[in-house]
C-alpha positions in Angstrom: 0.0 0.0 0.0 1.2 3.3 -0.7 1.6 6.4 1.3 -1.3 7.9 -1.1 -3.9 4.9 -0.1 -3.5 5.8 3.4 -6.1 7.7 3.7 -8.6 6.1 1.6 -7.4 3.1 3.9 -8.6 4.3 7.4 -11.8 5.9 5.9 -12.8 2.1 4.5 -11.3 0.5 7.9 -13.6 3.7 10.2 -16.3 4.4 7.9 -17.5 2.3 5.6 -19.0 -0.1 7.8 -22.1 2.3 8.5 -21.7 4.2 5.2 -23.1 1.4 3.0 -26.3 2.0 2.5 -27.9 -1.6 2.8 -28.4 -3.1 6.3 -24.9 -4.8 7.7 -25.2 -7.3 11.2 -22.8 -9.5 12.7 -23.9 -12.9 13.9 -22.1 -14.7 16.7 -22.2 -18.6 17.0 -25.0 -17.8 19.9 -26.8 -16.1 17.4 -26.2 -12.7 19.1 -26.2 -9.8 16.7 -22.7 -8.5 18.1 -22.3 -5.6 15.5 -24.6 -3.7 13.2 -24.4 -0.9 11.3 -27.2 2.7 11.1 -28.9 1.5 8.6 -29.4 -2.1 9.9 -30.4 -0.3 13.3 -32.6 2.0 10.8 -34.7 -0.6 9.6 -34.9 -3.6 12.0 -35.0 -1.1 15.5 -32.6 -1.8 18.7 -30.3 -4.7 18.3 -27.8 -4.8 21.5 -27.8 -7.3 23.3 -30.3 -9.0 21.8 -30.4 -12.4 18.8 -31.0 -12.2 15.2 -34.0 -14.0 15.5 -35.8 -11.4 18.1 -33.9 -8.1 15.4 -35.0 -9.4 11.8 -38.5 -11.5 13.0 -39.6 -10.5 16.6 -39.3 -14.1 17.4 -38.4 -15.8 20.9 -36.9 -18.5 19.3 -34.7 -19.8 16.2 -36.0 -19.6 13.4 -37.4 -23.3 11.9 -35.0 -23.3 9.4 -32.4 -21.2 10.2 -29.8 -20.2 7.5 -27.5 -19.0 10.5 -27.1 -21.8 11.6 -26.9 -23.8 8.1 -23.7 -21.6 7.6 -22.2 -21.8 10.6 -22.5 -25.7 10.2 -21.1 -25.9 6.8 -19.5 -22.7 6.4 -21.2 -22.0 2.8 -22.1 -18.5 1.6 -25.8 -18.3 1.2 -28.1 -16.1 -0.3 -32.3 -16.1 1.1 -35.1 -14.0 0.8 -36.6 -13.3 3.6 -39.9 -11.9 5.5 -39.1 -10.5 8.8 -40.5 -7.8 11.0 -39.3 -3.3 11.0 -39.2 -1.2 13.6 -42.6 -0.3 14.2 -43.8 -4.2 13.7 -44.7 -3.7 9.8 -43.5 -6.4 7.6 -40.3 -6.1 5.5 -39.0 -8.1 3.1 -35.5 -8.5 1.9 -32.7 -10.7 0.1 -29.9 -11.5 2.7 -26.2 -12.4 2.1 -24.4 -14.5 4.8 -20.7 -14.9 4.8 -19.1 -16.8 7.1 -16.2 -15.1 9.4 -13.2 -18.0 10.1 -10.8 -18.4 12.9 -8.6 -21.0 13.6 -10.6 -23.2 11.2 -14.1 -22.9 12.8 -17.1 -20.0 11.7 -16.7 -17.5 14.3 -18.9 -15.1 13.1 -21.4 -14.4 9.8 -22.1 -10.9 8.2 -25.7 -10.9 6.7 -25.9 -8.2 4.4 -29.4 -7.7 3.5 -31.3 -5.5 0.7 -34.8 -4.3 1.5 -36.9 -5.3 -1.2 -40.1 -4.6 0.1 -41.4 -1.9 -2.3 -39.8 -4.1 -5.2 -41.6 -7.3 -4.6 -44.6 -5.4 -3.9 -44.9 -4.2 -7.2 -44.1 -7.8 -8.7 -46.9 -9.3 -7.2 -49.4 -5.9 -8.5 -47.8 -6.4 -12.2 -48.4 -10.2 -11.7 -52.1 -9.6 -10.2 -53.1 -7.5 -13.7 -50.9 -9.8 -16.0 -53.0 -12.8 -14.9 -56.6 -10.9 -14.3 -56.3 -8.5 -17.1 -59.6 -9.4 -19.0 -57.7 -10.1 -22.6 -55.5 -12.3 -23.7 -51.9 -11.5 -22.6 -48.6 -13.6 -23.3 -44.6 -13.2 -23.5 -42.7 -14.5 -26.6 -39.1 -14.9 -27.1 -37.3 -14.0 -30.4 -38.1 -17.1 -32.0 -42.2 -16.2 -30.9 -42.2 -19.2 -28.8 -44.6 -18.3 -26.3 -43.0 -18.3 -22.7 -45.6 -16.7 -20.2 -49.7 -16.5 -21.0 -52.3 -15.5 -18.2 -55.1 -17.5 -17.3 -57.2 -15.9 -19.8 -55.0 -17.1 -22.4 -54.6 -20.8 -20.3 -58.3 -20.9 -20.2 -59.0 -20.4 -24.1 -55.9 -21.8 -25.7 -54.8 -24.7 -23.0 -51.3 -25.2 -22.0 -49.5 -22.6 -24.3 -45.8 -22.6 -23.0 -43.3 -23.7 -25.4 -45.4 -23.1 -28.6 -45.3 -20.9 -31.0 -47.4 -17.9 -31.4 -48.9 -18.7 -35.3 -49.5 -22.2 -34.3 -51.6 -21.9 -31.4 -53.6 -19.0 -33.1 -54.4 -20.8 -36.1 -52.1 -19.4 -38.8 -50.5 -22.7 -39.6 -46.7 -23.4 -39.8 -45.3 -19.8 -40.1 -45.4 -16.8 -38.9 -48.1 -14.0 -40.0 -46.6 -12.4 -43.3 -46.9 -8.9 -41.7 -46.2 -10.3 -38.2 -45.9 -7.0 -35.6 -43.7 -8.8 -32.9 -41.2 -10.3 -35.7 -41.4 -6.3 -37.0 -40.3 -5.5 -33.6 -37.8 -7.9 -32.7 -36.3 -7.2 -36.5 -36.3 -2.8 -35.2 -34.6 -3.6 -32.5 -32.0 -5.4 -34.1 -30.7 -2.7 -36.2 
């Protein structure tokens, strides 16, 4: 390292820690969140003294199937998503990434670094809501117009759909339409 990283040294060592801006916890083989950073406190309230199963899901007990404790068995990386419980009780949902901490051979410790994806998945599940009840018939192709997603309106008139092609399950034999719109598309976007 040279004299001119110094700096940008200390400030990673001092700062970054609760500069990141997704939530940051360390896990101790008792499951006692030992070390978290603002935004973790932000999000999932007070966390001294207390374990990751009371911070991320107001629970008095592990967790059924506890990833924590999967990793500090077999010291593998995982990656979950997961339901737990905010300050203030709501629900929150977000994508967690534990890494195991060694010493001397043995987990020590885990980081979970988590992601709120709350608003994110909320969303998925309102676009998949009108994607299956819009009151037409809605489906996804691919570039060869194999169809790859229909809704139920679709499922109900058509059957099972997935893996066709578009001109053969709407009747316009073995080819595509001469003046097909999505191969026009898929032919725009390719220039």
């Amino acid at each position: 390292m040279s004299r001119d990283d110094a700096p940008l040294d200390a400030w990673i060592r001092q700062e970054l820690f609760n500069a990141a801006p997704i939530h940051i916890a360390v896990i101790d083989r008792d499951f006692n969140v030992v070390k978290a950073n603002q935004s973790f406190e932000k999000t999932f309230g007070e966390w001294r003294q207390k374990k990751c199963y009371q911070v991320y899901k107001d629970r008095e007990t592990l967790c059924e199937s506890c990833n924590a404790a999967a990793s500090f068995g077999d010291g593998q990386r995982r990656t979950t998503r997961e339901l737990g419980v905010c300050e203030g009780g709501m629900s929150t949902r977000y994508v967690k990434h534990t890494v195991p901490i060694f010493e001397n051979g043995e987990v020590r410790y885990l980081v979970e670094m988590s992601v709120d994806v709350t608003d994110t998945e909320a969303l998925r599940e309102e676009n998949e809501l009108l994607f299956e009840q819009v009151p037409c018939n809605m489906f996804l192709l691919d570039q060869d117009l194999t169809i790859v997603r229909a809704n139920r309106r679709t499922r109900e008139s058509f059957g099972n759909v997935i893996g066709r092609q578009c001109f053969e399950v709407f009747g316009h034999g073995k080819r595509s339409c001469k003046a097909c719109p999505v191969q026009h598309s898929l032919d725009d976007a390719m220039i």
